[in-house]
VEXVEXVEX-269554 format. One record per residue (C-alpha): x negated, y negated, z negated; residue in three letters. Coordinates in steps of 0.05 Angstrom, whole numbers, plus 5000, padded with zeros to 4 digits. Layout:
REM residues N
NODE    u    v    w residu
NODE    X    Y    Z    ala
...
//
This chain:
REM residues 170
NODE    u    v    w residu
NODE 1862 5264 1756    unk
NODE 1812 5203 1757    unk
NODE 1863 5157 1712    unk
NODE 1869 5227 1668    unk
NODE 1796 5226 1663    unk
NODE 1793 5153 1641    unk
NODE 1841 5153 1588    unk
NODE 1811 5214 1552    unk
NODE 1743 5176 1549    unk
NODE 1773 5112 1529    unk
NODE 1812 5157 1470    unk
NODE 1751 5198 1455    unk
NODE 1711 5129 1457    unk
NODE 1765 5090 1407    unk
NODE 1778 5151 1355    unk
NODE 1711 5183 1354    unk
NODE 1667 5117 1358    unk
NODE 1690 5094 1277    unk
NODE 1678 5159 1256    unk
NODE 1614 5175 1277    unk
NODE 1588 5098 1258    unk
NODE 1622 5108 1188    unk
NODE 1561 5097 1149    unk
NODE 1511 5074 1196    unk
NODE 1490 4995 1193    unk
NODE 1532 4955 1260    unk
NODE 1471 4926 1308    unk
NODE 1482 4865 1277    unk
NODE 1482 4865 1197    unk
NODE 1527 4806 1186    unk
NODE 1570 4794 1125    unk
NODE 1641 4805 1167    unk
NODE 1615 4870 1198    unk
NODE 1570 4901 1147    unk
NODE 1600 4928 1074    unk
NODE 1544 4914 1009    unk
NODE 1543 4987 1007    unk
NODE 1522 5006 1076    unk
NODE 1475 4950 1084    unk
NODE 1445 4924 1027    unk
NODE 1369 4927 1023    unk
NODE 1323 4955 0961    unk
NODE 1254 4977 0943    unk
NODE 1248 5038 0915    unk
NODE 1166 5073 0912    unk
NODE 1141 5029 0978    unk
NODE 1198 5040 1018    unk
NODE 1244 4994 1035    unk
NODE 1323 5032 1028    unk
NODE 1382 5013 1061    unk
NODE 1456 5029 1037    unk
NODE 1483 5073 0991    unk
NODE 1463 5142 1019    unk
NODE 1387 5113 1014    unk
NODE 1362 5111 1088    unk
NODE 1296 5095 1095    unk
NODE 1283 5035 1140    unk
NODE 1215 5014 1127    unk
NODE 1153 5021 1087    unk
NODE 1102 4987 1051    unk
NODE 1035 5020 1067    unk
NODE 0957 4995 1047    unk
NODE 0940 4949 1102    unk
NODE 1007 4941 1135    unk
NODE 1080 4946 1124    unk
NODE 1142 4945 1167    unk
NODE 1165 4874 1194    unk
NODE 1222 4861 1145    unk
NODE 1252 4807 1190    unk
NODE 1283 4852 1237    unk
NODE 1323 4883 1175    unk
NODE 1349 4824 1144    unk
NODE 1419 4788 1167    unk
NODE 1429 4722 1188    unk
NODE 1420 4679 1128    unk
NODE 1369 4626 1146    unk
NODE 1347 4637 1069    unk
NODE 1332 4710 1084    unk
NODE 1300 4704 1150    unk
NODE 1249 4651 1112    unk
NODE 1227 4688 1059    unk
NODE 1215 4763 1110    unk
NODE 1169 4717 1159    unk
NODE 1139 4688 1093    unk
NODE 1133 4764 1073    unk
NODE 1116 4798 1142    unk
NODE 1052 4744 1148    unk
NODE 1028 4735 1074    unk
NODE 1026 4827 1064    unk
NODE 0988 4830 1127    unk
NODE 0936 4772 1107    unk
NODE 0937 4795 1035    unk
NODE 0930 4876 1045    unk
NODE 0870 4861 1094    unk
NODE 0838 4808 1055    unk
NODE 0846 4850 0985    unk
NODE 0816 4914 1014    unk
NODE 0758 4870 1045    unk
NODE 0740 4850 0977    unk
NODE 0738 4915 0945    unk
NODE 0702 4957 1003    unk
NODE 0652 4904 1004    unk
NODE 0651 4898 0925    unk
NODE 0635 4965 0920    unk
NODE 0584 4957 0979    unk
NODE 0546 4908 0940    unk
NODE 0555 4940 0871    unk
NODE 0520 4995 0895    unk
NODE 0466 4967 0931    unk
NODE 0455 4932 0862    unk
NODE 0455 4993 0820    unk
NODE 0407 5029 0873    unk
NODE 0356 4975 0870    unk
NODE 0353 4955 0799    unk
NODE 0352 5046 0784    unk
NODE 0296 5067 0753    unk
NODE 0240 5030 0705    unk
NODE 0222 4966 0720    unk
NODE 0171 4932 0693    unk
NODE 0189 4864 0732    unk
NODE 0247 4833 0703    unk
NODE 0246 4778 0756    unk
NODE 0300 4770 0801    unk
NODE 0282 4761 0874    unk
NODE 0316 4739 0934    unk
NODE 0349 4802 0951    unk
NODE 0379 4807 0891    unk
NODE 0407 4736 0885    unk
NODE 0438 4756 0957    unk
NODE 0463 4810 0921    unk
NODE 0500 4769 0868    unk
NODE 0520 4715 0917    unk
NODE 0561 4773 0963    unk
NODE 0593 4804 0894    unk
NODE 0611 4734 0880    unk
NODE 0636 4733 0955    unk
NODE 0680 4805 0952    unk
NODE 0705 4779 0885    unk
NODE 0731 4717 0913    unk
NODE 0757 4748 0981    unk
NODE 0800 4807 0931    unk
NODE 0822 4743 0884    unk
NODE 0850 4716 0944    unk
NODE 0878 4777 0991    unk
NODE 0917 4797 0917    unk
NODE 0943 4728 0904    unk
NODE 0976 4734 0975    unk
NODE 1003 4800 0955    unk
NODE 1034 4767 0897    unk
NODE 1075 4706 0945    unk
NODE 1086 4770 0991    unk
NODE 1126 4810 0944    unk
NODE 1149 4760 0910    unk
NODE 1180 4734 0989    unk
NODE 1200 4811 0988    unk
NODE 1247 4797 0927    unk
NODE 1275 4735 0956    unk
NODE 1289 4764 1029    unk
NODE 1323 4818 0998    unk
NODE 1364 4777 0954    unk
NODE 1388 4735 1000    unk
NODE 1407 4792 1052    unk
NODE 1445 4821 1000    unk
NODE 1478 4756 0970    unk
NODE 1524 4754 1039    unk
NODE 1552 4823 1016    unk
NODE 1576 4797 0952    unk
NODE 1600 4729 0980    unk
NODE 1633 4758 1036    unk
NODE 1689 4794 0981    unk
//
């Protein structure tokens, strides 16, 4: 009865395993055991897609997106260019919406201090303050949305190289 037992496991195992893991990704995404259509990586509306039936394995939110390194394969290429990715959105996202929270911040302190008739035209200390921290939030938004740009443009390249070992695999 035990040996019985076994066998119909080890059958059940063997037959129903290839079937049920017909479309899913292996654990490891490797040319050899991965097809391009099952695996391969796109961007479609902040999400990051994966295979042909469009499975959504990550997203790219305001401040923070999902680690892309865990989703690429093996290619050293690929793995550079997520960690580039994975470090320069989260610096980038934080640094951009520093800049325009405090932009507005100071924008509107400016507005509400200069309101109303004035007959001194003078500029005092506060409001060179002023200026210097909209110079400040301008700078800080230049920067967090210049490492937005290497970001995405590390987003292109990781994903281009994860799916380059589909096509050279044929």
């Amino acid at each position: 009865m035990h040996q019985l037992l076994t066998i119909a496991i080890i059958s059940v195992t063997f037959v129903g395993a290839p079937l049920l893991a017909e479309d899913a990704p292996p654990a490891s995404t490797s040319a050899s055991l991965c097809s391009y259509d099952v695996c391969a990586l796109r961007v479609e509306e902040g999400r990051i897609i994966q295979g042909r039936r469009g499975q959504e394995v990550g997203r790219l939110r305001w401040l923070n997106a999902t680690p892309l390194l865990p989703l690429v394969g093996a290619s050293d290429s690929a793995r550079f260019y997520a960690t580039d990715f994975d470090r320069r959105y989260a610096v980038g996202s934080r640094w951009a919406a520093l800049g325009a929270v405090s932009g507005g911040v100071v924008l509107a302190s400016m507005v509400s201090s200069n309101y109303g008739a004035s007959t001194n035209t003078r500029w005092t200390g506060g409001d060179w303050a002023l200026l210097g921290g909209l110079v400040l939030s301008i700078g800080a938004g230049t920067y967090g949305q210049h490492q937005l740009e290497r970001a995405r443009r590390g987003l292109a390249r990781a994903i281009w190289w994860h799916n380059r070992e589909f096509v050279s695999a044929r």
